[in-house]
C-alpha positions in Angstrom: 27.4 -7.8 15.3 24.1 -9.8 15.5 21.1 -7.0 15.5 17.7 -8.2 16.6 14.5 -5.6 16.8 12.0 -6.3 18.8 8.6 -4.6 17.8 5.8 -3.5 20.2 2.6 -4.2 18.4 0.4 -5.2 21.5 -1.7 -1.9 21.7 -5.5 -1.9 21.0 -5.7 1.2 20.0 -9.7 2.3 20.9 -8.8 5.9 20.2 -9.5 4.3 16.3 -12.8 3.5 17.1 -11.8 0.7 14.8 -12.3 -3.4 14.9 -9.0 -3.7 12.9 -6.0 -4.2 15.0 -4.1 -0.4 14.9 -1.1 -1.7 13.3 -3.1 -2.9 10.6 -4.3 0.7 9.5 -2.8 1.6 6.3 -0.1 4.6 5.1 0.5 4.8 1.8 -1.4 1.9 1.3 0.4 -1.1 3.2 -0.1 -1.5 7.0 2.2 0.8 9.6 3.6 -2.4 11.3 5.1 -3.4 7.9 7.0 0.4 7.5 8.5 -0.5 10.6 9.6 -4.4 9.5 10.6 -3.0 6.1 13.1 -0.3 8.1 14.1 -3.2 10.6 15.2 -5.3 7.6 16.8 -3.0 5.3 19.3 -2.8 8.6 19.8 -6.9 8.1 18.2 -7.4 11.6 16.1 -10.2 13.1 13.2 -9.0 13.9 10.3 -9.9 16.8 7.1 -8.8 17.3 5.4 -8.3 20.0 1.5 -8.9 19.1 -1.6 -8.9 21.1 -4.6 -7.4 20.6 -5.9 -8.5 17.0 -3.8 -12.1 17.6 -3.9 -13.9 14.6 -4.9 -11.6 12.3 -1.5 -9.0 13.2 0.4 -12.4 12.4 -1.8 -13.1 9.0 -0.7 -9.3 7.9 3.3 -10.1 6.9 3.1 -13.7 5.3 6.4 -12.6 3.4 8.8 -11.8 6.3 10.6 -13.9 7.9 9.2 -12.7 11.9 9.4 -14.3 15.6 6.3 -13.7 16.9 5.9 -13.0 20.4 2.2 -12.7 22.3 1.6 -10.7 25.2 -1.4 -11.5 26.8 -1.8 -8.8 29.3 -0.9 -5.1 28.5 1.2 -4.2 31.3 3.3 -1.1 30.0 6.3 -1.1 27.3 8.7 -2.5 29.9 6.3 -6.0 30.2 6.0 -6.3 26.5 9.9 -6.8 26.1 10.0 -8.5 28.6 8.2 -11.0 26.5 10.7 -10.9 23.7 13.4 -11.4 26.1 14.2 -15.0 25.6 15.2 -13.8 21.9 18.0 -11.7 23.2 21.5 -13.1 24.4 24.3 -11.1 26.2 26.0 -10.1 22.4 23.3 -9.2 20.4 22.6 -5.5 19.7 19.1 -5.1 20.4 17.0 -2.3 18.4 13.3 -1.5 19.8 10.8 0.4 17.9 7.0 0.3 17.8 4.5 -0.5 15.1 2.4 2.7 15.2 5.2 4.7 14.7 6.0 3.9 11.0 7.9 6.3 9.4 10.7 6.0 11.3 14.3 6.5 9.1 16.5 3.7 8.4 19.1 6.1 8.2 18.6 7.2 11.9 18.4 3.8 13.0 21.9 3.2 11.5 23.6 6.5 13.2 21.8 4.7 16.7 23.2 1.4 16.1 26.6 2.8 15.5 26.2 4.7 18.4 25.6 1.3 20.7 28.5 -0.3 22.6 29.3 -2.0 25.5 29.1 1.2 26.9 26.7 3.8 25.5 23.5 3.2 24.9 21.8 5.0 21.6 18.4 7.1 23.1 16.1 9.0 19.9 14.7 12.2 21.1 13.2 14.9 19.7 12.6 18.5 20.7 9.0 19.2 20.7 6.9 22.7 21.0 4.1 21.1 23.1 5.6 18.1 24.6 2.4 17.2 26.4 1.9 14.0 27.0 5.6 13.0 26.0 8.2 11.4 28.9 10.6 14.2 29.7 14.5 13.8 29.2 15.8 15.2 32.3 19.7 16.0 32.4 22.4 16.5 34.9 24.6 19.2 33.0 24.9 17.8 29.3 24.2 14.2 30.4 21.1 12.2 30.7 19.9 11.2 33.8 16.8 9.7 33.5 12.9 9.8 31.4 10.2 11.0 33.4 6.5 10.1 32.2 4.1 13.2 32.2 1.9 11.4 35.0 4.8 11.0 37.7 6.7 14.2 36.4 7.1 17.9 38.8 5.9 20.9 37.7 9.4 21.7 36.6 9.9 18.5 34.6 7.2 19.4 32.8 8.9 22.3 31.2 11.3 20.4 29.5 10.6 20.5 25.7 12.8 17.6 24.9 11.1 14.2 25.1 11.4 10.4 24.9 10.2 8.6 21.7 10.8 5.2 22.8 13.1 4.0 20.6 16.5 3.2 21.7 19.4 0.9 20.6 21.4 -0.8 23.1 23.3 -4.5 23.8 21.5 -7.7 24.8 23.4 -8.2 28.8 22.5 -4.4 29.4 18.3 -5.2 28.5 18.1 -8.4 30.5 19.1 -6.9 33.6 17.4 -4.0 33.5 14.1 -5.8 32.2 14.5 -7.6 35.1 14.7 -5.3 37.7 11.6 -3.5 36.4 9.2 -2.1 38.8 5.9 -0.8 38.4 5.4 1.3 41.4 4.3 4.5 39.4 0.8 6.3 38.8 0.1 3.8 35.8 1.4 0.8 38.1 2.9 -0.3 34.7 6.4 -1.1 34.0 8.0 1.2 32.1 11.0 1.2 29.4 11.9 4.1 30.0 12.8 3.3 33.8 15.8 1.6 32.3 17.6 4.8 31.3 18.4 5.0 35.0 19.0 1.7 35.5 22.0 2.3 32.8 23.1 5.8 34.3 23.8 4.4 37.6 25.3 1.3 36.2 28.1 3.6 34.2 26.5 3.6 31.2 26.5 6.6 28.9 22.7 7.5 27.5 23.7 8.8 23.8 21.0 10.8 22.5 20.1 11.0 18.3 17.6 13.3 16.8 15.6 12.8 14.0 15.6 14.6 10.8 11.8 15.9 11.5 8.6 15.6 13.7 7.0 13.2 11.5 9.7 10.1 11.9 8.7 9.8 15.5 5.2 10.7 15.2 3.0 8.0 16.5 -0.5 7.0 15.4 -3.3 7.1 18.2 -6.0 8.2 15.9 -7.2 8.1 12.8 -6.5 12.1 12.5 -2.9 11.2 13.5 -3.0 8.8 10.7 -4.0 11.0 8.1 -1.4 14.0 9.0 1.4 10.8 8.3 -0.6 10.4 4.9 -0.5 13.6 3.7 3.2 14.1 4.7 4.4 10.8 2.9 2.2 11.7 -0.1 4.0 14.8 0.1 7.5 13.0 0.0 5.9 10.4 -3.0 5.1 13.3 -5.3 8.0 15.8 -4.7 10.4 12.7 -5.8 8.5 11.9 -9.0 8.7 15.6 -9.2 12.6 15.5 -8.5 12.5 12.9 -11.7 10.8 15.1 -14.3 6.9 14.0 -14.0 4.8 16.7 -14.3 1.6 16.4 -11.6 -0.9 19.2 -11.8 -1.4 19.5 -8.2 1.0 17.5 -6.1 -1.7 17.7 -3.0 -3.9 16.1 -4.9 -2.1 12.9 -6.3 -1.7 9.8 -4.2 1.2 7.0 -4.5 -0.2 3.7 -2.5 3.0 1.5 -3.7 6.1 1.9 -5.8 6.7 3.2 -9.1 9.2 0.3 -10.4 10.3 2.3 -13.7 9.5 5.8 -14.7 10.4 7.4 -18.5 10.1 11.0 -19.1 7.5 13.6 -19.8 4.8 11.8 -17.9 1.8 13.8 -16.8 -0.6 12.8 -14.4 -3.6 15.2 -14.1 -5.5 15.6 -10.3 -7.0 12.4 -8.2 -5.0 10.1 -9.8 -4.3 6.7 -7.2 -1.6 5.0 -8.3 -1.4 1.5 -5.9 0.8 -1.7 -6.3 3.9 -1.8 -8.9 3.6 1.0 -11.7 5.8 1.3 -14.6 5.6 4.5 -16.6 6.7 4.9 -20.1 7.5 8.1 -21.6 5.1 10.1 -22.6 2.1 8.8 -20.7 -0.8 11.0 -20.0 -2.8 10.0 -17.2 -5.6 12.2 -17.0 -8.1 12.9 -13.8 -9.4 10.3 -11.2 -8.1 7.3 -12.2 -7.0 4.6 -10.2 -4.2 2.5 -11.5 -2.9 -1.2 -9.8 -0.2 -3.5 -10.7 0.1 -1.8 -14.3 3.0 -1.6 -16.9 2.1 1.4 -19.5 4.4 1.4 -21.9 5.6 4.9 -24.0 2.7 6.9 -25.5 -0.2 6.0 -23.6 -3.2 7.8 -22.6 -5.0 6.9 -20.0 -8.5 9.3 -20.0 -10.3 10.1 -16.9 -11.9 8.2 -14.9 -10.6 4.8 -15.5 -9.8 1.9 -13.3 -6.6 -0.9 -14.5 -5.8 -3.8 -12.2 -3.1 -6.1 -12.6 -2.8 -4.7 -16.5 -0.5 -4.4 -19.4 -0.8 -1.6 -21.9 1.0 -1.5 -24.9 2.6 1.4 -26.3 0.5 3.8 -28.3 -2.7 2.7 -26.6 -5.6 5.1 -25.5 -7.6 4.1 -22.7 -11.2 5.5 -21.4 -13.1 7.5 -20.3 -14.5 5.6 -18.0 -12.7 2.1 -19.1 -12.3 -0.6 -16.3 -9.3 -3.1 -17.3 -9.3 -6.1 -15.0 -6.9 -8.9 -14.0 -4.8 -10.3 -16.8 -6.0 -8.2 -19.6 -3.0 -7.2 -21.9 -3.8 -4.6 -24.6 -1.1 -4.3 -27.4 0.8 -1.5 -29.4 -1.9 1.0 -30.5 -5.5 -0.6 -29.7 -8.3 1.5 -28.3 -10.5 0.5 -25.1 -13.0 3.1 -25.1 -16.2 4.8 -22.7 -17.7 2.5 -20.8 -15.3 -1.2 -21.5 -14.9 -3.3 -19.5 -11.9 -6.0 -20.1 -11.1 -9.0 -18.0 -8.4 -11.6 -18.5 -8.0 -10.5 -22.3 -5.3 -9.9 -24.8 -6.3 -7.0 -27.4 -3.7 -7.4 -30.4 -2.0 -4.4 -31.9 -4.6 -1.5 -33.2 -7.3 -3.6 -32.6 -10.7 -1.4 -31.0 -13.0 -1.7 -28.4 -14.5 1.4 -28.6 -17.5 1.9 -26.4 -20.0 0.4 -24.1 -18.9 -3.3 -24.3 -18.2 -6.5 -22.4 -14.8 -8.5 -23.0 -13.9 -11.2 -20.8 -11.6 -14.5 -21.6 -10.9 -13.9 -24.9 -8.3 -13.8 -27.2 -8.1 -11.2 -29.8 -6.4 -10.9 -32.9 -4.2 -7.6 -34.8 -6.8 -5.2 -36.4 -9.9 -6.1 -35.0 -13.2 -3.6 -34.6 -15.1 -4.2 -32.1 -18.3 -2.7 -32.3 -21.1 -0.6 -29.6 -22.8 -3.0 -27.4 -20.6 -6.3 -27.7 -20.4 -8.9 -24.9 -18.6 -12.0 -24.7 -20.8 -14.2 -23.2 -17.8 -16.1 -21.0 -19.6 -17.8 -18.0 -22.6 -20.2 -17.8 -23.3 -19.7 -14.3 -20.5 -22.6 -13.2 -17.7 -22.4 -15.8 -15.4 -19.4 -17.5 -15.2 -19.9 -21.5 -12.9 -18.8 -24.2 -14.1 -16.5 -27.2 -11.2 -16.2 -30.0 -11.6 -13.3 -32.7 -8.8 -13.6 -35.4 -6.3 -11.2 -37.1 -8.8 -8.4 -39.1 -12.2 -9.5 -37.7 -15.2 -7.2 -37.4 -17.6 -7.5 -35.3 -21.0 -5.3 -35.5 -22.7 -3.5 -32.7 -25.1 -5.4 -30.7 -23.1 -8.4 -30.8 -23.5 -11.5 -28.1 -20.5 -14.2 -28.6 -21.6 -17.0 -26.5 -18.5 -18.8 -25.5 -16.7 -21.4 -26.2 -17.0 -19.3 -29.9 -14.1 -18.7 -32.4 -14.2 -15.5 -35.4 -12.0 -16.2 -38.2 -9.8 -14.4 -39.8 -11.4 -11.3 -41.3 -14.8 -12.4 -40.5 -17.5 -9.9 -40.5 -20.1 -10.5 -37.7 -23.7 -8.6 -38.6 -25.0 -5.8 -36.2 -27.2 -7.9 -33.7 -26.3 -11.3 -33.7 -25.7 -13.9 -31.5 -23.1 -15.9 -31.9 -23.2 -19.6 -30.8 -21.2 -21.7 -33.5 -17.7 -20.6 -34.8 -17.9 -18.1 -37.7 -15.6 -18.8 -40.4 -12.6 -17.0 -42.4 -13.4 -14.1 -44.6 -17.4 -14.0 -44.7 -20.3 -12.5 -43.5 -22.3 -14.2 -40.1 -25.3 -13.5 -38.9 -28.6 -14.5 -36.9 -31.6 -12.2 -36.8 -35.1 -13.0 -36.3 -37.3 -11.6 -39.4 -38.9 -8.6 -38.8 -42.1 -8.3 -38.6 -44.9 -5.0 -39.2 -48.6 -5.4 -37.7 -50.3 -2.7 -39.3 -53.5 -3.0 -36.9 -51.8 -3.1 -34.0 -52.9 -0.6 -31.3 -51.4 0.4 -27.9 -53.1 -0.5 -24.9 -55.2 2.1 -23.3 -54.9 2.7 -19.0 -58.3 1.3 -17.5 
């Protein structure tokens, strides 16, 4: 059975109030239209997407999925926009459609409706709603459906029915083509409808199979930015009760956000209140992550504390490390076993060796550092010239005082000692003392200027 899922990712979506396309607005950190791809091909489907407003820019948003891309140029209704996928489908294929602003749709429900879908039967999602306003009603003759009414064209008694239409329906390729093409759009919208259809199948003999989802929020779709954040919180919900389910300790589950996946996860692991974690996470045991910290693309290996406050990107920390307050560890920095980046650091593109210390209020970019190291208060690597980035390389056992400027391309050798102060321009050698100070000076008949 060859499954293809076409996508409707046309809308505009003004009830945003937003420039970027609506598909392109982020749950959980990673665009709704890609939920919707990711359930599409976890099912081992072939998937098109319908895309108009936002053009390129909806297309830019998956480079790593393999997607036919489909444009339709005028918004005509849900019926018009497969229509534009149509050329996709042949008679065999077992055609899935869903919609890009309704992302958390279950692959797990998509399965039970494609093994509902024959020649036959086609597979219909509702769900029974308390306030179906706004929804297309299901309307049934006995047990069986009989057609989808939209609020705007339904009676006064249609609109009682509680159970509505979510739009997403599995059924086989011959049965789509000729009902796409006998689509009308003689209703109050003067759209073609989808839904119209479902009784183009009834009459035609085929059975209208109906699946419910396990909840509300599977179905939900995003019209505004409130709707967006209700998904949010729900998902966030889901995130932290699962790392819950796995032994982590959160102090307040409503106040932790997931933006990504947490790729490997050891055991008592606590993570303290505002804490983002975005990207690929590993999690050692024994890692405390304390408040408001944002952490992206990281590996923290067993016995690390991260203090609050701190921001690692793209970031390797070695077992044993403490981190922060208030550290920021860039791109490619890779601390080992048992160093110390203290308040106020700021590492880029570095690799601390084991115990080494960067304790407070210091720059470290491009460098290379050694086991053992001190870094002292106040020291910057002086890495970029205003065109090119330059290496500084501190050796096993180094010191360096406080106040210290190493203007790269600089090298500290092996248990160097580097005065309070100086400014380093020539390599500093093995074992000794280096320093550059200007001599200090007292004028004893100096005075202050006086205000005029």
């Amino acid at each position: 059975m060859t499954i293809k899922t076409i996508i409707l990712a046309a809308g505009k979506g003004s009830r945003m109030k937003s420039k970027v396309p609506k598909v392109l607005h982020k749950l959980a950190g990673k665009p709704m239209l890609q939920w919707v791809v990711e359930a599409a091909k976890g099912l081992g489907s072939e998937t098109i997407v319908v895309y108009g407003h936002g053009g390129e820019q909806v297309k830019e948003s998956l480079p790593s999925f393999e997607i036919s891309w489909v444009e339709q140029v005028e918004q005509l209704g849900t019926g018009h926009a497969v229509q534009q996928a149509s050329g996709d489908i042949t008679a065999d294929d077992t055609v899935l459609i869903l919609y890009g602003d309704v992302p958390l749709i279950n692959q797990t429900t998509l399965q039970q409706m494609l093994s509902a879908c024959d020649d036959k039967t086609m597979s219909l999602l509702t769900v029974e709603l308390n306030d179906p306003t706004g929804y297309g009603r299901i309307v049934r003759q006995s047990t069986e459906v009989e057609k989808i009414v939209e609020q705007k064209d339904a009676c006064a008694e249609e609109l009682l029915i509680s159970e509505v239409n979510t739009g997403i329906l599995a059924l086989k390729g011959a049965l789509l083509t000729t009902c796409l093409a006998a689509l009308k759009n003689d209703n109050a919208q003067q759209e073609y409808y989808l839904t119209d259809i479902i009784e183009m199948a009834v009459n035609a003999g085929v059975r209208i199979d109906t699946i419910q989802p396990a909840n509300e929020f599977e179905v939900q779709g995003v019209n505004s930015t409130s709707q967006l954040n209700q998904l949010e919180r729900y998902q966030q919900g889901l995130y932290a009760e699962f790392l819950m389910q796995q032994g982590v300790t959160l102090a307040d589950a409503a106040r932790f956000d997931l933006r990504g996946e947490v790729t490997e996860l050891g055991t008592d692991i606590f993570i303290d209140c505002n804490v983002i974690l975005a990207g690929k996470i590993s999690l050692g045991s024994n890692v405390r992550i304390a408040s408001n910290c944002v952490i992206t693309n990281a590996v923290i290996e067993d016995n690390v504390s991260i203090k609050a406050h701190s921001v690692l990107d793209d970031c390797h920390i070695g077992a044993g490390s403490d981190v922060g307050p208030f550290a920021r560890i860039r791109p490619g920095t890779k601390l080992g076993c048992d160093t110390k980046v203290g308040n106020f650091v700021e590492m880029k593109k570095t690799n601390l060796g084991d115990g080494s210390k960067v304790s407070h209020l210091s720059y470290i970019g491009d460098a290379d550092i050694g086991k053992e190291v001190n870094i002292g208060a106040g020291t910057i690597t002086c890495n970029y010239d205003g065109v090119n980035k330059y290496k500084t390389t501190i050796a096993d056992g180094a010191f360096i005082g406080s106040d210290t400027q190493l203007v790269a391309p600089v090298s500290v050798g092996e248990n160097a000692t580097i005065a309070a102060g100086t400014t380093l321009t020539k390599d500093a050698p093995d074992g000794v003392l280096t320093l550059s100070r200007a001599k200090q000076m007292t004028l004893k008949n100096w005075k202050r200027s006086n205000k005029e």
